[in-house]
C-alpha positions in Angstrom: 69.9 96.2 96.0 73.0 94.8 94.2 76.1 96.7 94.2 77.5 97.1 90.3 81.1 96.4 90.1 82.0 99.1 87.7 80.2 101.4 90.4 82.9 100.0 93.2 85.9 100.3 90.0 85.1 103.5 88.8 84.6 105.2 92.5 87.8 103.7 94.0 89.8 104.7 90.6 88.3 108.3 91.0 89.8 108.2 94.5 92.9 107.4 93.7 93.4 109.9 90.7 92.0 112.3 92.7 94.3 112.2 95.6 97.2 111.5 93.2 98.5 114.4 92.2 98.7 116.1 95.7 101.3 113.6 96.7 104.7 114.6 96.6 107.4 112.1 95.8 108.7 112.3 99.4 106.0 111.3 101.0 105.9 108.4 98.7 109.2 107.3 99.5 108.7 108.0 103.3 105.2 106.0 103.0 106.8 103.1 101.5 109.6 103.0 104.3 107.5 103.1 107.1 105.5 100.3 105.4 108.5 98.2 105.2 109.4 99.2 108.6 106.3 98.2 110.3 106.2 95.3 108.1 109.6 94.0 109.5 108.6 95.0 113.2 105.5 93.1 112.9 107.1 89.9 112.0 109.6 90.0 114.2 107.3 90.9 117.4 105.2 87.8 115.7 107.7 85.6 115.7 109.5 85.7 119.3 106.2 85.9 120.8 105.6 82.9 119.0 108.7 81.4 119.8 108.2 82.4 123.6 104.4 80.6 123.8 106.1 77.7 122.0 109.1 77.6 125.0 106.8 78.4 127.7 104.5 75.0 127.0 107.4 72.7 126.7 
């Protein structure tokens, strides 16, 4: 059985518009923070671990 792409649209729009007007602004701004956040801590953790293999071989 194929899965209908307007099926997978309209259910993930529905979500979203559902859930959307129980968020608060805060949280929002708070959300998009920590996002950045972990986004920053993530690359960085990548990196010198990266930079450590890389030193450890030579």
């Amino acid at each position: 059985m194929g899965t209908n792409i307007s099926l997978k649209a309209g259910t993930a729009s529905g979500t979203v518009l559902s859930i959307l007007p129980n968020i608060l602004s805060e949280d929002i701004l708070k959300t998009v923070i920590l996002a950045a956040l972990g986004a920053v801590v993530s690359f960085t953790i990548s990196y010198l671990l990266k930079w450590l293999v890389k030193s450890k071989n030579k």
